[in-house]
MDAnalysis code that builds the backbone (N, CA, C; Angstrom):
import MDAnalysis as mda
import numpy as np

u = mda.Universe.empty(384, n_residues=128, atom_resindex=np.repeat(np.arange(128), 3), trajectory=True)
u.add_TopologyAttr("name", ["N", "CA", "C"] * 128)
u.add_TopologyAttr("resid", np.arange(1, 129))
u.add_TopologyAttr("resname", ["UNK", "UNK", "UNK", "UNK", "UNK", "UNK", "UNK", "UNK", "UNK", "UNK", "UNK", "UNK", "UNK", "UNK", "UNK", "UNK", "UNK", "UNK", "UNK", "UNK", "UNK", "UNK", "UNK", "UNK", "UNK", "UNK", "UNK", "UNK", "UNK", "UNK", "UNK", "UNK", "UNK", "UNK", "UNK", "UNK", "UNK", "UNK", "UNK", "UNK", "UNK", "UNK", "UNK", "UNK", "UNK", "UNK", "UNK", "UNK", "UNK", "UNK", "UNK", "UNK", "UNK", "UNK", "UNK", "UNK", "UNK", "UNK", "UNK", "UNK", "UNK", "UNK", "UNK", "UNK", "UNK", "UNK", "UNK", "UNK", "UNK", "UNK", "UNK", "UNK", "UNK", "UNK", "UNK", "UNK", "UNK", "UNK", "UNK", "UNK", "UNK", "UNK", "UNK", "UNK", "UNK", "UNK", "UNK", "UNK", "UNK", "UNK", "UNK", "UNK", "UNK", "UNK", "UNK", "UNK", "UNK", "UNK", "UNK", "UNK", "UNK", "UNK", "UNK", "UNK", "UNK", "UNK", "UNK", "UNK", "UNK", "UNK", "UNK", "UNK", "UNK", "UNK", "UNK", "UNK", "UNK", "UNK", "UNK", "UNK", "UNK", "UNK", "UNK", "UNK", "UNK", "UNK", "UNK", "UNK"])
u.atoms.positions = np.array([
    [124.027, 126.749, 99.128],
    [124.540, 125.403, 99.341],
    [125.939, 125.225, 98.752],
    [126.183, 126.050, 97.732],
    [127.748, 125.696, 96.706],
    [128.842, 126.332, 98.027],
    [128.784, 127.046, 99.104],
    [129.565, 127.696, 99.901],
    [129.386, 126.094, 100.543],
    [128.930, 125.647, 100.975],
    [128.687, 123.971, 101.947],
    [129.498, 123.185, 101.123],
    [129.345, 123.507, 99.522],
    [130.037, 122.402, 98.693],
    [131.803, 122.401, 98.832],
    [131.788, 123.631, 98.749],
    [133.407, 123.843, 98.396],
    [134.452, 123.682, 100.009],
    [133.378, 123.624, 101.473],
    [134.064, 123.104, 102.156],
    [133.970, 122.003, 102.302],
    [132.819, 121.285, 101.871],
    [133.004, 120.126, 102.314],
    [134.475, 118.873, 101.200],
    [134.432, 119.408, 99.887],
    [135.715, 119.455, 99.310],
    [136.861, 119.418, 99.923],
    [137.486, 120.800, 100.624],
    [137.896, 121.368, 100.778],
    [138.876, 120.111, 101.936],
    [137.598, 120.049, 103.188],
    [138.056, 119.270, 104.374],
    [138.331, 117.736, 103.662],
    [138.213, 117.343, 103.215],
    [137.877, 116.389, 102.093],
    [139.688, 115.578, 101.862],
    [140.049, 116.732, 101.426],
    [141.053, 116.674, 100.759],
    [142.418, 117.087, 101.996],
    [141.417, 117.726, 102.810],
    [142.878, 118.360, 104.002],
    [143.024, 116.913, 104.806],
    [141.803, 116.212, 104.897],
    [141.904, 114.718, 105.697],
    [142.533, 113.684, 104.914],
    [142.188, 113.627, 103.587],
    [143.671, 112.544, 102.765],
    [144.674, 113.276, 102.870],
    [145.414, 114.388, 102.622],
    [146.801, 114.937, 102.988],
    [147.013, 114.620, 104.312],
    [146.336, 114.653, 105.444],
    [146.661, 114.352, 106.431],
    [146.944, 113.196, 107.113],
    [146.797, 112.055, 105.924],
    [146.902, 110.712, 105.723],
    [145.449, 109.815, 106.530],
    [144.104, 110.427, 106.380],
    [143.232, 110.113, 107.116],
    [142.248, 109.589, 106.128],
    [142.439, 108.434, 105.091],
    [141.936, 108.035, 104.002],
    [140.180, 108.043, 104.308],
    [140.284, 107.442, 105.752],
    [138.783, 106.766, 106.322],
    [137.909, 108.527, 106.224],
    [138.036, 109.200, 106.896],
    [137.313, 110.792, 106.796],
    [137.225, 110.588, 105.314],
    [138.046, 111.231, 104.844],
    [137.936, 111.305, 103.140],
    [137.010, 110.927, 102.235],
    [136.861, 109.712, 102.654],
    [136.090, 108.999, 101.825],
    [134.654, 108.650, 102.215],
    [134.373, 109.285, 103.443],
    [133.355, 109.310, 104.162],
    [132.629, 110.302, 103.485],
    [133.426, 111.157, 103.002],
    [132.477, 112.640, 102.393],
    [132.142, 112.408, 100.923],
    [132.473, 111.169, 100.640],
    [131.623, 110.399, 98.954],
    [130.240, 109.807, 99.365],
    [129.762, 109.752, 98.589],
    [128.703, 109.192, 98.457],
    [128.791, 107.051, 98.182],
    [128.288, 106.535, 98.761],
    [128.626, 105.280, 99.321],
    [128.987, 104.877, 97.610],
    [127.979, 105.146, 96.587],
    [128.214, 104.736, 95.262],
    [128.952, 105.644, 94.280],
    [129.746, 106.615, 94.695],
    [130.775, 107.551, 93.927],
    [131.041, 106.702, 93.142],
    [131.114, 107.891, 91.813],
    [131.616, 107.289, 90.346],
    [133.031, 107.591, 90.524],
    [133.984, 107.046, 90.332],
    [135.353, 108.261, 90.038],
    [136.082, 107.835, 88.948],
    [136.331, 108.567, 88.051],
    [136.800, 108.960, 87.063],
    [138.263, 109.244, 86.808],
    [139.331, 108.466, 87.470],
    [140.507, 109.528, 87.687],
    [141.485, 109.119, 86.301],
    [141.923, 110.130, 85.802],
    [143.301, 110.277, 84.495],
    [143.638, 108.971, 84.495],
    [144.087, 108.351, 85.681],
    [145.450, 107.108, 85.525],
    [144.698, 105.667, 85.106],
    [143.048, 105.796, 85.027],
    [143.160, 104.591, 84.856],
    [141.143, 104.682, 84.441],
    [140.258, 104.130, 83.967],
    [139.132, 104.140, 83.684],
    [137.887, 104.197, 84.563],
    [136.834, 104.194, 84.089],
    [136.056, 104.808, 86.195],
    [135.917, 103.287, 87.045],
    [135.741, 103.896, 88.333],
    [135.201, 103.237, 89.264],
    [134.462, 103.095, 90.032],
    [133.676, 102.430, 90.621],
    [132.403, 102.680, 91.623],
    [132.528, 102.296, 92.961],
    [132.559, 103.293, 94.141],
    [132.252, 102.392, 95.161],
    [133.012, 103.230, 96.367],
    [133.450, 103.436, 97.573],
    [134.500, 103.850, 98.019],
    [135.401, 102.901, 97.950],
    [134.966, 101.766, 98.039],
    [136.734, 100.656, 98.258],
    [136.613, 100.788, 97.325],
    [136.437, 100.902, 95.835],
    [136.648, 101.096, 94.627],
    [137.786, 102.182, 94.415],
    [137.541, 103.590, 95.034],
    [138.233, 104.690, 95.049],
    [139.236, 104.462, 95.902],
    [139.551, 103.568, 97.138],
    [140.434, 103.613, 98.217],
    [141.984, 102.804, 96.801],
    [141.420, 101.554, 96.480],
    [141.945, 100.658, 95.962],
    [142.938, 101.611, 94.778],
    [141.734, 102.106, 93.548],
    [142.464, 103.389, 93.026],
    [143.371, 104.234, 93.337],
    [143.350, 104.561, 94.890],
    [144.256, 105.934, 95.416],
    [145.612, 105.194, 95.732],
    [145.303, 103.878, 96.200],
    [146.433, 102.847, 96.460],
    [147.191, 102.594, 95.081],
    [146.996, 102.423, 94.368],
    [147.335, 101.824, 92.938],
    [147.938, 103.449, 91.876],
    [147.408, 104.354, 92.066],
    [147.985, 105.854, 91.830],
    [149.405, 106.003, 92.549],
    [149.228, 105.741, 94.209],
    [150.411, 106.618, 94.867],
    [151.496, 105.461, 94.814],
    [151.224, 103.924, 94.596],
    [152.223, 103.541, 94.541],
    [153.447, 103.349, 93.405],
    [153.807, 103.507, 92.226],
    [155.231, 104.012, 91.537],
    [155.688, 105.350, 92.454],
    [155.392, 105.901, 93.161],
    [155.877, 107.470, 93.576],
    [157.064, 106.913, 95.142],
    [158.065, 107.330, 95.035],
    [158.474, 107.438, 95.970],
    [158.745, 108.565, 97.183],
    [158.124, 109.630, 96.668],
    [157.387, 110.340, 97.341],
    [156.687, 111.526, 96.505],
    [155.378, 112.222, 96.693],
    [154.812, 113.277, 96.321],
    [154.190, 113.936, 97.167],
    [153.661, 115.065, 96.614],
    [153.127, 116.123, 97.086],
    [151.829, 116.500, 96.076],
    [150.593, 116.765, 96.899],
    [149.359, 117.709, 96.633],
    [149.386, 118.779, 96.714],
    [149.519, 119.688, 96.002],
    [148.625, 121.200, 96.459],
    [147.576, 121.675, 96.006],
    [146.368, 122.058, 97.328],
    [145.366, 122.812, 96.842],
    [145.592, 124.081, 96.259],
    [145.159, 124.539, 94.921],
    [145.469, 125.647, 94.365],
    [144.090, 126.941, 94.480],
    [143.197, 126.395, 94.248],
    [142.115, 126.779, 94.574],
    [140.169, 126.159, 94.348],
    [139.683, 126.714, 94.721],
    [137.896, 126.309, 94.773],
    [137.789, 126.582, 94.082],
    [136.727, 126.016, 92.613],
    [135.748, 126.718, 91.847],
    [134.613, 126.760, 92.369],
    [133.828, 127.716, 93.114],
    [132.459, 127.423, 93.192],
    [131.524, 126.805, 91.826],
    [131.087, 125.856, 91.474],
    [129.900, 125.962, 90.438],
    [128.744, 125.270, 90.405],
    [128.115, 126.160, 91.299],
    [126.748, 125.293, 92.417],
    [127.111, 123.625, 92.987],
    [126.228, 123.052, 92.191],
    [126.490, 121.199, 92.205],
    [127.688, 120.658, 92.332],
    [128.866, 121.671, 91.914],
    [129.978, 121.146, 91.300],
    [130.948, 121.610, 92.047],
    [132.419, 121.744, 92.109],
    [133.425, 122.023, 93.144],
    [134.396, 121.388, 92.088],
    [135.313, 122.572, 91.354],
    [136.333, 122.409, 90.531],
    [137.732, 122.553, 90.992],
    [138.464, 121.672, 91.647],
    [139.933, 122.065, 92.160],
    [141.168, 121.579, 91.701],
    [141.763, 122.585, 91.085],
    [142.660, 121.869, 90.130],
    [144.141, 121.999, 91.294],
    [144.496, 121.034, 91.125],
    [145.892, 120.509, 92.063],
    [146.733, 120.649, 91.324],
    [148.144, 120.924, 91.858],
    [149.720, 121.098, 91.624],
    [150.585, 119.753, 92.397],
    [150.658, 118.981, 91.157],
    [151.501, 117.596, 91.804],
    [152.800, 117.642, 91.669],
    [153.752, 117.309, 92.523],
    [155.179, 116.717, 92.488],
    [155.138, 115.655, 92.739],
    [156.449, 115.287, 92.287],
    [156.537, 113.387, 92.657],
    [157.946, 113.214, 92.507],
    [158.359, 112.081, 92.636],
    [159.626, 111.289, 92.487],
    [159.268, 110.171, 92.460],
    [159.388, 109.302, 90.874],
    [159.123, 108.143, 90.549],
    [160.041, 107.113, 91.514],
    [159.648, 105.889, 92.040],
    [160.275, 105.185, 92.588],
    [161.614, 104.450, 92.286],
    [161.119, 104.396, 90.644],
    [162.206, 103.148, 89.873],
    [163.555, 103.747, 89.481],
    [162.878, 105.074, 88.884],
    [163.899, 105.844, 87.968],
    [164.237, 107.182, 88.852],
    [163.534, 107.111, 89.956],
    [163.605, 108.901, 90.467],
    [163.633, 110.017, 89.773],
    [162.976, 109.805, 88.556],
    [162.668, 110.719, 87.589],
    [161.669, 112.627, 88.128],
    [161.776, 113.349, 88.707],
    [161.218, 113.838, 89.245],
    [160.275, 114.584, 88.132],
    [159.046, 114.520, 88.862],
    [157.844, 115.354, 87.838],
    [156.498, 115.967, 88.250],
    [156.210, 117.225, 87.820],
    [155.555, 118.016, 88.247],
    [154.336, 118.632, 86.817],
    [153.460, 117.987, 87.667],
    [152.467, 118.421, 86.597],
    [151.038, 119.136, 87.192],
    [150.046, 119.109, 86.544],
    [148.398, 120.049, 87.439],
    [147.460, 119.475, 87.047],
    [146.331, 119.181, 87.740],
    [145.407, 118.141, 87.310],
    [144.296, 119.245, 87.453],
    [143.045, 118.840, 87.258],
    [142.155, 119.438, 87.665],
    [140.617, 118.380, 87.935],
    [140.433, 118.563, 89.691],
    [139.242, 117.509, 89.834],
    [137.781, 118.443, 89.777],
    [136.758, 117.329, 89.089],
    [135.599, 118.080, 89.559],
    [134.703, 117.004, 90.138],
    [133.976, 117.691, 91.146],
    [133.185, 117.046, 91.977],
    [131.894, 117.477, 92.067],
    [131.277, 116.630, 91.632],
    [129.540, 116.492, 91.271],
    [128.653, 116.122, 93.096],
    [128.403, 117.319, 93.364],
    [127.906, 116.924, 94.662],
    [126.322, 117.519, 94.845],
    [125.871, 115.982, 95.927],
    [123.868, 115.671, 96.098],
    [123.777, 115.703, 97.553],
    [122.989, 116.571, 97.829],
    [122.797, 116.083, 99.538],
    [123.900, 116.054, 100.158],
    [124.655, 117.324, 99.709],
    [126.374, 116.931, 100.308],
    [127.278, 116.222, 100.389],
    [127.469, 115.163, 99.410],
    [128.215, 114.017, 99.386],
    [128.840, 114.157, 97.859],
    [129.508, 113.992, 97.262],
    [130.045, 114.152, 95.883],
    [129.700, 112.652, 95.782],
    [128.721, 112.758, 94.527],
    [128.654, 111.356, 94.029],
    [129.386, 111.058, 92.424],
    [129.950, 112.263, 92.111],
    [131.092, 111.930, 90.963],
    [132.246, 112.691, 91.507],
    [133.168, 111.904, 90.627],
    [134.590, 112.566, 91.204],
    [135.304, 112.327, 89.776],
    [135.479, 113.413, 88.911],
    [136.447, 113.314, 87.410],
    [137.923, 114.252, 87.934],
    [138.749, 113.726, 86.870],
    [139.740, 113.817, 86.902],
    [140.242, 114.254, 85.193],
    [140.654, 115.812, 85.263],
    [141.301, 116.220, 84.019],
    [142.775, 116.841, 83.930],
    [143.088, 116.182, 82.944],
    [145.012, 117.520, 82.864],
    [144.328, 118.479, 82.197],
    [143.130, 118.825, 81.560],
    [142.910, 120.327, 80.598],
    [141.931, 121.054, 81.182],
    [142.016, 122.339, 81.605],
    [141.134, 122.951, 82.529],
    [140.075, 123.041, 81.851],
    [140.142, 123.715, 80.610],
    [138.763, 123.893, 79.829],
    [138.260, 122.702, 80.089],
    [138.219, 121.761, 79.832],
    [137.669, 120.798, 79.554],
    [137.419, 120.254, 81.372],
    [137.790, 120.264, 82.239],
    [137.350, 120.475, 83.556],
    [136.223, 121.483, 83.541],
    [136.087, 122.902, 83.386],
    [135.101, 123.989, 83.296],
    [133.878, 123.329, 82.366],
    [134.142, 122.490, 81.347],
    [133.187, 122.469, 80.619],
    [132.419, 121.411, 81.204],
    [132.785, 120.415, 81.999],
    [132.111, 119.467, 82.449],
    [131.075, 119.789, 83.391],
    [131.196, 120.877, 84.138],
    [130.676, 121.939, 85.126],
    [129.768, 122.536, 84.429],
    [129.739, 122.521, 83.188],
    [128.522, 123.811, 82.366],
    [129.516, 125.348, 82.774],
    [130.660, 125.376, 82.936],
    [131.345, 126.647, 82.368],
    [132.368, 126.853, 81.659],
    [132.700, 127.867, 81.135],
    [133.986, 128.102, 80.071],
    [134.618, 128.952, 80.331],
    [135.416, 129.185, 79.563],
    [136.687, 130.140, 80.439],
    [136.776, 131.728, 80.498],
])
C-alpha cells in the first residue's frame, strides 16, 4: 500500500503546481489536520485552501520542488526546495521544508510541516 501512498502524494502535489488547487485537495481526507511551519494547525480542506492562500500571498513569485519520496508505510515524507521573491522588499529566499503525510484508506488525514529533517523522520517512527 506505501507504493499507492507515495503516488498518491506525489499526483497530489503535481496538481497544486499545476495550479489545480480543487484535485489537490481532493486527495485529503475531508477532516485533514494540517500542521504547516507558517502558522498553527488547521482542520478541514477550506481550512487548508485558506492556509495555502494566506502562505503564497507576501511572495511575488515562487517556486516548489519535489526533491524526493520517503516511503514510510502510513506515512509519505517529502521534503521540498523553495524559492521565492518577497513581494514588499523583493528580498529573494531559498530555503527546504520537509512535509509528512499521515495517510488512511488513501487519503492523508495529517499533513505536518518541518524545516528539520530529523525531526520530519522522527515523526514517521524513523531516524537518520
Amino acid at each position: 500500500m506505501s507504493k499507492e501512498n507515495v503516488e498518491g502524494v506525489r499526483r497530489a502535489f503535481d496538481a497544486y503546481l499545476g495550479g489545480d488547487i480543487e484535485e489537490a485537495l481532493a486527495s485529503l481526507d475531508p477532516e485533514i489536520v494540517f500542521e504547516p511551519a507558517h502558522e498553527g494547525p488547521v482542520r478541514g480542506r477550506d481550512a487548508v485552501r485558506a492556509s495555502l492562500e494566506r502562505w503564497q500571498a507576501p511572495w511575488a513569485g515562487h517556486e516548489l520542488i519535489f526533491e524526493e519520496a520517503i516511503d514510510a508505510g502510513d506515512y509519505v515524507i517529502q521534503p521540498i526546495l523553495f524559492r521565492g521573491r518577497e513581494r514588499g522588499s523583493g528580498i529573494e529566499v531559498e530555503s527546504r521544508f520537509y512535509e509528512v503525510f499521515t495517510i488512511q484508506d488513501g487519503r492523508a488525514v495529517r499533513w505536518q510541516e518541518f524545516s528539520d529533517r530529523s525531526e520530519a523522520l522522527e515523526s514517521a517512527g524513523l531516524s537518520e
